[in-house]
N, CA, C and O atoms as a CHARMM CRD file, in Angstrom:
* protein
*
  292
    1    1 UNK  N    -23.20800   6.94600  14.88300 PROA 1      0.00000
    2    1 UNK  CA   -23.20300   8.22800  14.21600 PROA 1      0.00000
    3    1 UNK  C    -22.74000   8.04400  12.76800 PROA 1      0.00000
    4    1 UNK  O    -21.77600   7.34900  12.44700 PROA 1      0.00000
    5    2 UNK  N    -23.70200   8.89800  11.72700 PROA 2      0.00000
    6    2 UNK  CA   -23.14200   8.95900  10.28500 PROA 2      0.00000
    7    2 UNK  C    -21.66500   9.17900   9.77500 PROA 2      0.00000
    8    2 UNK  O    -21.28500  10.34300   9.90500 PROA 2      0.00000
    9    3 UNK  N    -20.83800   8.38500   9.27200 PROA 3      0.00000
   10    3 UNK  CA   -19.51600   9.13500   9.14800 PROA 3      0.00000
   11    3 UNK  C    -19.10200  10.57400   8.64800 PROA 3      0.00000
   12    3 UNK  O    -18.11300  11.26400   8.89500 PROA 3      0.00000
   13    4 UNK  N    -20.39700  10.81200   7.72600 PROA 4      0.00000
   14    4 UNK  CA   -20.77100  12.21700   7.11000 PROA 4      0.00000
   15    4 UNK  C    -20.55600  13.05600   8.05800 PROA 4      0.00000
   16    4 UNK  O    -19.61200  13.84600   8.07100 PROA 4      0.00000
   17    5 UNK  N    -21.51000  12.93900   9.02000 PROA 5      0.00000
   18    5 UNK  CA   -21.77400  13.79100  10.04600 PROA 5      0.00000
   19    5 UNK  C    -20.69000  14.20800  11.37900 PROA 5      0.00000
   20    5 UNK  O    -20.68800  15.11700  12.20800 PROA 5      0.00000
   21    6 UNK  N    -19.69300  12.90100  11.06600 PROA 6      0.00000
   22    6 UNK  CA   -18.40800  12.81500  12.04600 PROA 6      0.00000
   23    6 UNK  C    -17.47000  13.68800  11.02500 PROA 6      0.00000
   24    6 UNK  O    -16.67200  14.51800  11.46200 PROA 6      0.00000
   25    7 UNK  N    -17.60800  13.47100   9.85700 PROA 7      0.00000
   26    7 UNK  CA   -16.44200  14.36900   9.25500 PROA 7      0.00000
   27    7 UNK  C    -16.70200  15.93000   9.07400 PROA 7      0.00000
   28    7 UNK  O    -15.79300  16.74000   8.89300 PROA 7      0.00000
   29    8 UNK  N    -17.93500  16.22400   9.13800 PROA 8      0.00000
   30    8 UNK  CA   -19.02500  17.81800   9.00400 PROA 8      0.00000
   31    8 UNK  C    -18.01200  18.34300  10.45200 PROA 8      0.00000
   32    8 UNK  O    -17.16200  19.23200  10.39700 PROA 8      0.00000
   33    9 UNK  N    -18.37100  17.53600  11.69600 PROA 9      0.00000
   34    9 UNK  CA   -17.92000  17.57600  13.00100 PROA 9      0.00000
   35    9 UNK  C    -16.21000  18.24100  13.48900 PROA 9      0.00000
   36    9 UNK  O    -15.82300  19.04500  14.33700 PROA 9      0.00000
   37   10 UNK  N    -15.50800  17.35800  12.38500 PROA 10     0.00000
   38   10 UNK  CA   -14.24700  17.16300  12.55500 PROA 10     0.00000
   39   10 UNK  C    -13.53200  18.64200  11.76800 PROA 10     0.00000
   40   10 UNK  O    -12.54800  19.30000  12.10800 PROA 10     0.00000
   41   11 UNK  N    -14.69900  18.85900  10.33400 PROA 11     0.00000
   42   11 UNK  CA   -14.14400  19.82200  10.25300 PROA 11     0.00000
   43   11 UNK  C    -14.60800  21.04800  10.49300 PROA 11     0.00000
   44   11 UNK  O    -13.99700  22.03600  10.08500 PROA 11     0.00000
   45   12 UNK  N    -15.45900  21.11700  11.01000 PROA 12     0.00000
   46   12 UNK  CA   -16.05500  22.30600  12.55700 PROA 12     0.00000
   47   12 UNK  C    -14.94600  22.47100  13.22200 PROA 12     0.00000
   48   12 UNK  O    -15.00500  23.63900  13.60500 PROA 12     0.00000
   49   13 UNK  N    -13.99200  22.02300  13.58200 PROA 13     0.00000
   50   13 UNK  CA   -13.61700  21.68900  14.62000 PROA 13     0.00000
   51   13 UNK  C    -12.32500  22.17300  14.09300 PROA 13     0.00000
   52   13 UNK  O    -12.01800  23.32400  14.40300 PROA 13     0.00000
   53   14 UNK  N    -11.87500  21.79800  13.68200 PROA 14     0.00000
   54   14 UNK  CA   -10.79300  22.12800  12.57700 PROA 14     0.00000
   55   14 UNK  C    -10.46700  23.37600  12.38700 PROA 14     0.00000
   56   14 UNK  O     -9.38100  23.86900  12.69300 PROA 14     0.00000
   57   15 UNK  N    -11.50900  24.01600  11.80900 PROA 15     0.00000
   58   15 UNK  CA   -11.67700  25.50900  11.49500 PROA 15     0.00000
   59   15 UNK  C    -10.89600  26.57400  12.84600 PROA 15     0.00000
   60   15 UNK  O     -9.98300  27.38400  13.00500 PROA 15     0.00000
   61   16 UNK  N    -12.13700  25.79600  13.68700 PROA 16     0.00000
   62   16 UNK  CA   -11.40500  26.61000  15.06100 PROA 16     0.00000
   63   16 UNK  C    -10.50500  26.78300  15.90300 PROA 16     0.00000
   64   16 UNK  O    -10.22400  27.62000  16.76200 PROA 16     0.00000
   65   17 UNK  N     -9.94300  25.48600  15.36000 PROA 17     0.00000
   66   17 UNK  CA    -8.69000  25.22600  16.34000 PROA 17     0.00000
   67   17 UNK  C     -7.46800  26.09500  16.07800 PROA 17     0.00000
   68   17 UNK  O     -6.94500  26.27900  14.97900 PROA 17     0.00000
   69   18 UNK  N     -6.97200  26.75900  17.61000 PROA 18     0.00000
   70   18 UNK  CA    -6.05200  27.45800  17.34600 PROA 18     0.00000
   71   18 UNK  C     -4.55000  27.04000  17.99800 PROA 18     0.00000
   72   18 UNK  O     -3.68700  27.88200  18.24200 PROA 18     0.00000
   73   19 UNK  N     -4.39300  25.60900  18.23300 PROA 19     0.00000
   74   19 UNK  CA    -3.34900  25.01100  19.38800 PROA 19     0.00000
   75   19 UNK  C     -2.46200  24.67800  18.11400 PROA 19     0.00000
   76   19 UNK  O     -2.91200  23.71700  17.48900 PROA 19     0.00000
   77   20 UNK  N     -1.43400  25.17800  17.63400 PROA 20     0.00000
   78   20 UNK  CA    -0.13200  24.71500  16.55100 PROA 20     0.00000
   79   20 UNK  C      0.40300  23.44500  16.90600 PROA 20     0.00000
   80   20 UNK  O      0.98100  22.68900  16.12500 PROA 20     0.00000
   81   21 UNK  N      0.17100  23.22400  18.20700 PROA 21     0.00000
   82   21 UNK  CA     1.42000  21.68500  18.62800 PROA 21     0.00000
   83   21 UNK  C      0.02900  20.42300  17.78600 PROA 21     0.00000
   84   21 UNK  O      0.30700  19.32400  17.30700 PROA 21     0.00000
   85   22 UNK  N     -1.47000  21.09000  17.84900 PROA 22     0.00000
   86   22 UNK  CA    -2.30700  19.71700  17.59000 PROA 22     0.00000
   87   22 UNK  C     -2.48700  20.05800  16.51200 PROA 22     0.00000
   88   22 UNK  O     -2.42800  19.02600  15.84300 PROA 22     0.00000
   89   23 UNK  N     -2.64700  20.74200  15.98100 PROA 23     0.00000
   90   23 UNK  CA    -2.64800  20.81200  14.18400 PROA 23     0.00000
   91   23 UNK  C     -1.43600  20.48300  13.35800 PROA 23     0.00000
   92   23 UNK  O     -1.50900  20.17000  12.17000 PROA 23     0.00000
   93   24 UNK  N     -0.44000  20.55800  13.97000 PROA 24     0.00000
   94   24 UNK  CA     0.75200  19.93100  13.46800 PROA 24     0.00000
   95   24 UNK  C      0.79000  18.50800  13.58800 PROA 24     0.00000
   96   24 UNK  O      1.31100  17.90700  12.64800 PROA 24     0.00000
   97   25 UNK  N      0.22600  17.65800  14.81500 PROA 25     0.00000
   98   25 UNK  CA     0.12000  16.68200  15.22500 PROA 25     0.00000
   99   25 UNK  C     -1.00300  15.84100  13.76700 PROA 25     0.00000
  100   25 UNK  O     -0.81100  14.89400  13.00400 PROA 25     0.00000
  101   26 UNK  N     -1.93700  16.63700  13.94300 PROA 26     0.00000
  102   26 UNK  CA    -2.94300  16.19200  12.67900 PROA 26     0.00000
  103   26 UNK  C     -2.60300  15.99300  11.53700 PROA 26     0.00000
  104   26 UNK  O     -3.09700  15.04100  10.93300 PROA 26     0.00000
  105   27 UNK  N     -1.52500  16.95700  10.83000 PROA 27     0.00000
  106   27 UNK  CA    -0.88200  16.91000  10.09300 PROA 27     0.00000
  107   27 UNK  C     -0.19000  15.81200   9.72900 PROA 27     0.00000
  108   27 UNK  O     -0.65300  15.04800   8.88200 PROA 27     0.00000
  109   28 UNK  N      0.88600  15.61400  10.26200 PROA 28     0.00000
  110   28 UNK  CA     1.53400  14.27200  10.80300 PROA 28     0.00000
  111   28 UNK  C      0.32900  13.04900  10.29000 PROA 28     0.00000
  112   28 UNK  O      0.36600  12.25500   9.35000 PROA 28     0.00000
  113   29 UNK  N     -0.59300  13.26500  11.22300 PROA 29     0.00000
  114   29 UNK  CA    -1.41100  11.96600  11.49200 PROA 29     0.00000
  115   29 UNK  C     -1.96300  12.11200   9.62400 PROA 29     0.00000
  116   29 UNK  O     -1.93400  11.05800   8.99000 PROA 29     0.00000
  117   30 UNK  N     -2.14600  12.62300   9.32800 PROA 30     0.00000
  118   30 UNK  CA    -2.55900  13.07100   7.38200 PROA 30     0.00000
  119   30 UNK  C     -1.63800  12.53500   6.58000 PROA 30     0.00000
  120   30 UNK  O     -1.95500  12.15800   5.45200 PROA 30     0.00000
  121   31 UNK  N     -0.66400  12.45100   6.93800 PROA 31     0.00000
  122   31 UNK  CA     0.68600  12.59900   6.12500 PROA 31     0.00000
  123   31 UNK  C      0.68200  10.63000   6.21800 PROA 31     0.00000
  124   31 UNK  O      0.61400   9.82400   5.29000 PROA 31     0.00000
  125   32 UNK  N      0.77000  10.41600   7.54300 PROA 32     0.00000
  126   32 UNK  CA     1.03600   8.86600   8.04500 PROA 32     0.00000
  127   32 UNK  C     -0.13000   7.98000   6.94600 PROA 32     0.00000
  128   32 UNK  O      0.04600   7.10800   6.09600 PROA 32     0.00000
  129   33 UNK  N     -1.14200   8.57400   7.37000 PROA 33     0.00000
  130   33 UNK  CA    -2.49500   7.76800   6.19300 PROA 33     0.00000
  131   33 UNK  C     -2.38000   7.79700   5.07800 PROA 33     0.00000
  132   33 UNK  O     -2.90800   6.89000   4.43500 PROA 33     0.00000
  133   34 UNK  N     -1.64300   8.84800   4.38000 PROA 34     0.00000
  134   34 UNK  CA    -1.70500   8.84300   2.87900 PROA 34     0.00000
  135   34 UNK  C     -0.83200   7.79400   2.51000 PROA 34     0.00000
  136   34 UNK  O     -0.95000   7.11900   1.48700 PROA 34     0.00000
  137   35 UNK  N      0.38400   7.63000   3.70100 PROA 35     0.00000
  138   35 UNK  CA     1.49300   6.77000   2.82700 PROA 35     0.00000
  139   35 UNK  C      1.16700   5.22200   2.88100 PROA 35     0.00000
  140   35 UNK  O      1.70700   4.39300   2.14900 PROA 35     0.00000
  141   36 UNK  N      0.11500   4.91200   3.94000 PROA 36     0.00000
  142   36 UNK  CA    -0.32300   3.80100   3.74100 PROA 36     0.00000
  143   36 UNK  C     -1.46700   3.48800   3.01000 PROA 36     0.00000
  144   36 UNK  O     -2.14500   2.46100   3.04700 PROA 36     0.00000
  145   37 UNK  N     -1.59600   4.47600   2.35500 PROA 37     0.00000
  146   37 UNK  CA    -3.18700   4.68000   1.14700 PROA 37     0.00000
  147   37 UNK  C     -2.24000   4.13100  -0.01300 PROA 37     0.00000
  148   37 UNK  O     -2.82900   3.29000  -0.69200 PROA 37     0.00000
  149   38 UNK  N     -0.97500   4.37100  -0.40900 PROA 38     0.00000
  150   38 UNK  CA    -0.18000   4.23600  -1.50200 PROA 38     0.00000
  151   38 UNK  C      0.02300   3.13800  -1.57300 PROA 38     0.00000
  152   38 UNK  O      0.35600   2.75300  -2.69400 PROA 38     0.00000
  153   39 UNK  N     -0.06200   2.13100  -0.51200 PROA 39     0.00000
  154   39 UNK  CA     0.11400   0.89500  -0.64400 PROA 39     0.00000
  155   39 UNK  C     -0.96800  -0.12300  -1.01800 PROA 39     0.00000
  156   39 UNK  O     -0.80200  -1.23500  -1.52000 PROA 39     0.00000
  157   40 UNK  N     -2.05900   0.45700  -0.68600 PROA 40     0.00000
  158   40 UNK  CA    -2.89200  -0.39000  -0.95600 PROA 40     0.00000
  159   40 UNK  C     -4.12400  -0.39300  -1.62100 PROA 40     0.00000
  160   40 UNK  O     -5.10600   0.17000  -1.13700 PROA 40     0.00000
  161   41 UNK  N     -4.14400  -0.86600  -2.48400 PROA 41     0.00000
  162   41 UNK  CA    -4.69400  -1.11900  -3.72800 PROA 41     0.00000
  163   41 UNK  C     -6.01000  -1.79300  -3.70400 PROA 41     0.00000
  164   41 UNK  O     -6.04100  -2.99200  -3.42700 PROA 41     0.00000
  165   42 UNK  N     -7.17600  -1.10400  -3.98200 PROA 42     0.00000
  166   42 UNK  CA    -8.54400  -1.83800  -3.22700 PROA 42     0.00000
  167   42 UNK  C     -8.94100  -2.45300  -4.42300 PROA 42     0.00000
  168   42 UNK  O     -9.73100  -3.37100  -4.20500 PROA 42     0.00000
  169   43 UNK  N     -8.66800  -2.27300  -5.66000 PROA 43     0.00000
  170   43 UNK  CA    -8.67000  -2.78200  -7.27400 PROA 43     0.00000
  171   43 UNK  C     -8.40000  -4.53400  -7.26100 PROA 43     0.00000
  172   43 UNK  O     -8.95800  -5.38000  -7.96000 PROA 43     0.00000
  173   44 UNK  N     -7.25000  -4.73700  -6.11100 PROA 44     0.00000
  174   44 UNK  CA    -6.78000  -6.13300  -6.57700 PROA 44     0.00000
  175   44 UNK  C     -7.06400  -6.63100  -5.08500 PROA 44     0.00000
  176   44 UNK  O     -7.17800  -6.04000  -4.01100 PROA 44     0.00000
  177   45 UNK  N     -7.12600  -7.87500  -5.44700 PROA 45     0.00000
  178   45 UNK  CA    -7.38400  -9.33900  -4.46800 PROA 45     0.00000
  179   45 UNK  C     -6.67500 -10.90100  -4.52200 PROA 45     0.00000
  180   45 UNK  O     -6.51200 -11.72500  -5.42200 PROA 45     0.00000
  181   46 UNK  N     -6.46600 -10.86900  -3.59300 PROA 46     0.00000
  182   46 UNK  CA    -6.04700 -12.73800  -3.77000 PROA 46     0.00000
  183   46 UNK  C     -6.40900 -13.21000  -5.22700 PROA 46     0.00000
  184   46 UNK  O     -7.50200 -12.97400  -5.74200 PROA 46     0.00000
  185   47 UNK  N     -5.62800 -13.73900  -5.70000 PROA 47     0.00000
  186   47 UNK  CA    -5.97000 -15.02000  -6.61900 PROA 47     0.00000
  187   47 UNK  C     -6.03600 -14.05700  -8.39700 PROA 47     0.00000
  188   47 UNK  O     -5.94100 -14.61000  -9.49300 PROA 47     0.00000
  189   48 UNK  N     -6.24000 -12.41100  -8.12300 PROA 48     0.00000
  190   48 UNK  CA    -5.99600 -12.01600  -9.35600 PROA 48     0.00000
  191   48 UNK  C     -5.05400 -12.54100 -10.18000 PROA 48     0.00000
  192   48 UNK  O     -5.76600 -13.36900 -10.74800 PROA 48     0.00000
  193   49 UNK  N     -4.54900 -12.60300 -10.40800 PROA 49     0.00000
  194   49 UNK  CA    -2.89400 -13.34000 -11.21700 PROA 49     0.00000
  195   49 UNK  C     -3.43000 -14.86300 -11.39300 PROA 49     0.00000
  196   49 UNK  O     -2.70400 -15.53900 -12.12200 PROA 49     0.00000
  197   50 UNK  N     -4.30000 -15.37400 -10.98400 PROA 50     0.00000
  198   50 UNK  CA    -4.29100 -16.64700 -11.18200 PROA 50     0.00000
  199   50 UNK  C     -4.32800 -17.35100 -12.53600 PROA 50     0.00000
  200   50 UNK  O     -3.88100 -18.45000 -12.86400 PROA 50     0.00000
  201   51 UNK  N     -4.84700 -16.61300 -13.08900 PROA 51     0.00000
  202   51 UNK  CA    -4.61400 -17.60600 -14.73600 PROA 51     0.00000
  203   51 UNK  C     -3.74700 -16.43500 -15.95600 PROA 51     0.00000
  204   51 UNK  O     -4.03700 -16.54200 -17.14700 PROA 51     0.00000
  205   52 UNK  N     -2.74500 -15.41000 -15.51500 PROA 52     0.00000
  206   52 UNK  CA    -2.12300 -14.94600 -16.09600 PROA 52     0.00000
  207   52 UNK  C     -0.93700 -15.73900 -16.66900 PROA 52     0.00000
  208   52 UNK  O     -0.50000 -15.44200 -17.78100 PROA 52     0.00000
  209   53 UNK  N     -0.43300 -16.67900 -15.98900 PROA 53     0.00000
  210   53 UNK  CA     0.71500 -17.72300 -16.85300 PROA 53     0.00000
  211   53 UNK  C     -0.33300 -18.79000 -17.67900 PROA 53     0.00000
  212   53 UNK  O     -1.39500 -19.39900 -17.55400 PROA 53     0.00000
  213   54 UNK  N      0.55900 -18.59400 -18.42100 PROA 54     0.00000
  214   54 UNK  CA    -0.43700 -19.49400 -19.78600 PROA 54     0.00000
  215   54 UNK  C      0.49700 -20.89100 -19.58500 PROA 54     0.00000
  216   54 UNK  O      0.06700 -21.93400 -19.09500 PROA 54     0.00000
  217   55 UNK  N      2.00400 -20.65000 -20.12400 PROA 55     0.00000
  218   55 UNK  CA     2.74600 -21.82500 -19.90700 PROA 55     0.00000
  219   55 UNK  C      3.90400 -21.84800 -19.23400 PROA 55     0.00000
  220   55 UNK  O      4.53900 -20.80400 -19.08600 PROA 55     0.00000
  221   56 UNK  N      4.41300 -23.21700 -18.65500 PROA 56     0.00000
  222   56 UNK  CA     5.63800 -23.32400 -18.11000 PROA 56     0.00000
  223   56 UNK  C      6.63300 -24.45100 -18.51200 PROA 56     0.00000
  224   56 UNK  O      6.35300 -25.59500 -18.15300 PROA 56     0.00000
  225   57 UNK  N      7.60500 -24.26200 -19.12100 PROA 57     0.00000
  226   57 UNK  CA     8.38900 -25.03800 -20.11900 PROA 57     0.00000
  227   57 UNK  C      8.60600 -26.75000 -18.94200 PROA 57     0.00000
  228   57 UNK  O      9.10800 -26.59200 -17.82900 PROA 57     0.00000
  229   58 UNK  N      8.36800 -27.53800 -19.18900 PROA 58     0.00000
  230   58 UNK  CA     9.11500 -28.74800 -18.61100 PROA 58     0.00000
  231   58 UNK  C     10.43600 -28.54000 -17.78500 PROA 58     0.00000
  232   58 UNK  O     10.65100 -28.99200 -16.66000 PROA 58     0.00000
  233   59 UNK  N     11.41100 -27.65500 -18.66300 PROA 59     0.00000
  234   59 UNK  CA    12.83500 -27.49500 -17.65300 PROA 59     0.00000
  235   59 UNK  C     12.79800 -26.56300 -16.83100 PROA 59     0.00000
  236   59 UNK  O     13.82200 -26.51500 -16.15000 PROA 59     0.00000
  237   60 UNK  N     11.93600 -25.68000 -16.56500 PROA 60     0.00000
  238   60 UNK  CA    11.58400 -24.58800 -15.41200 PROA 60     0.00000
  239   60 UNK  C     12.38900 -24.47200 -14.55400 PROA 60     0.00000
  240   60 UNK  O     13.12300 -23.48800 -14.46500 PROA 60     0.00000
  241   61 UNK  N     12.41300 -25.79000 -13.48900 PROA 61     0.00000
  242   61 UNK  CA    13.46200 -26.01900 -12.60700 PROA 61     0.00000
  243   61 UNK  C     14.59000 -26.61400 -12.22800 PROA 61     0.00000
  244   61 UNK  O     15.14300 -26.86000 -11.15600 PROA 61     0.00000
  245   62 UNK  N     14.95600 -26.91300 -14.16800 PROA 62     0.00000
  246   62 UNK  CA    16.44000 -27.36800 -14.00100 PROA 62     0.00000
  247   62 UNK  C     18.02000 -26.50900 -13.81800 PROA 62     0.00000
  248   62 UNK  O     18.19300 -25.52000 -14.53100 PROA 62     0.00000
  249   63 UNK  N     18.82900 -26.82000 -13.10800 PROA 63     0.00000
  250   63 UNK  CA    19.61000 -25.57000 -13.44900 PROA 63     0.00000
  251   63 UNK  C     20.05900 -25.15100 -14.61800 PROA 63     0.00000
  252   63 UNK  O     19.85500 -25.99000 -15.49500 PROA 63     0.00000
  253   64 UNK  N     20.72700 -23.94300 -15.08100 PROA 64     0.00000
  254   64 UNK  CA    20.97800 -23.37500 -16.10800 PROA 64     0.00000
  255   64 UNK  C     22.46200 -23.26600 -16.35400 PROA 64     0.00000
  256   64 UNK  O     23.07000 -22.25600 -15.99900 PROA 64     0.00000
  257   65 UNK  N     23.00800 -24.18100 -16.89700 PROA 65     0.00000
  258   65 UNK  CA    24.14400 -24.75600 -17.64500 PROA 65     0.00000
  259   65 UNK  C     25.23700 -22.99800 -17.71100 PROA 65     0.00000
  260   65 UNK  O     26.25600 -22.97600 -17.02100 PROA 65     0.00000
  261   66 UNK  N     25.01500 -22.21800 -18.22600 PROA 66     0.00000
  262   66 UNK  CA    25.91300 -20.63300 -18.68300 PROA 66     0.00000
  263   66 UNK  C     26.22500 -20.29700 -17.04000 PROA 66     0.00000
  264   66 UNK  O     27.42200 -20.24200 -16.75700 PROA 66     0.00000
  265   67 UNK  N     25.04300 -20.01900 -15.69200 PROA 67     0.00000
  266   67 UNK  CA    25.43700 -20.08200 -14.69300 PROA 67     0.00000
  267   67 UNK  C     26.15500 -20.42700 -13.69500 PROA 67     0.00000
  268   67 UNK  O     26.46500 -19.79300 -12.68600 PROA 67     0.00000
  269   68 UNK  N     26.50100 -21.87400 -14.15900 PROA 68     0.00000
  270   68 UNK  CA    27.31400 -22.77000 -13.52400 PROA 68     0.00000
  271   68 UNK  C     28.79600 -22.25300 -13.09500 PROA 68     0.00000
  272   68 UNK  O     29.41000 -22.62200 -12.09400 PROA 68     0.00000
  273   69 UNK  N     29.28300 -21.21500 -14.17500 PROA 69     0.00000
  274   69 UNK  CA    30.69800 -20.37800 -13.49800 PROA 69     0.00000
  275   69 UNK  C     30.27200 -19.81500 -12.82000 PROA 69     0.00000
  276   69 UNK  O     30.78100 -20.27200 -11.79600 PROA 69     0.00000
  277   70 UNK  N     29.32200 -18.68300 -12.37200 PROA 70     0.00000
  278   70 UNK  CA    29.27700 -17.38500 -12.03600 PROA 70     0.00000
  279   70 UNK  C     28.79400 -17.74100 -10.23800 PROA 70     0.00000
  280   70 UNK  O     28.95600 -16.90100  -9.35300 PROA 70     0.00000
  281   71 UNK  N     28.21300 -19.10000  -9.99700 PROA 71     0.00000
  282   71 UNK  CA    27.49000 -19.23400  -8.78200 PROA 71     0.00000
  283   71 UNK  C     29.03900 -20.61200  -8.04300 PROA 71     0.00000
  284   71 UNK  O     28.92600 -21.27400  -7.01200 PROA 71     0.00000
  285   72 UNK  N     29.84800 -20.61900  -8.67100 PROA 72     0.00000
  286   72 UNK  CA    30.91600 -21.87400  -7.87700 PROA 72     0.00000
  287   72 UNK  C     31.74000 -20.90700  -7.57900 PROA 72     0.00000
  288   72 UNK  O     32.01700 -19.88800  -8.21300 PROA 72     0.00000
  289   73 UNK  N     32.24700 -21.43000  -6.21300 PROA 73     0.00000
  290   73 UNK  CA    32.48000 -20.64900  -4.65200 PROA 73     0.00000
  291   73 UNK  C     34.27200 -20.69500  -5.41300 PROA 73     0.00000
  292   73 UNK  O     35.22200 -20.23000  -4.78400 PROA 73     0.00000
């Protein structure tokens, strides 16, 4: 079936419904999808970022000398 035609369906259906416990329920179920719509981002993919660092200094992963008080126990 067309999804068009499932959503024409759904909101037929919708219209008529007069049960508060399942329209509240729907609600809910509306509310749940949007917040995982916020997360995800159909714009970006693996590997975007990949050539955004241009350079990385040689000492990158040496420790940092000023730190040395602030991290001894």
């Amino acid at each position: 079936m067309d999804i068009e035609v499932e959503k024409s369906e759904i909101l037929q259906w919708l219209q008529k419904l007069k049960d508060n416990e399942v329209i509240h329920k729907i609600f809910l179920l509306k509310n749940e999808t949007e917040k995982k719509e916020q997360f995800y981002d159909p714009k970006r993919k693996a590997g975007d970022g990949k050539y955004l660092i241009k350079y990385i200094a040689e000492d990158f992963d040496e420790p940092i000398d000023h730190f040395d008080e602030d991290t001894r126990p």
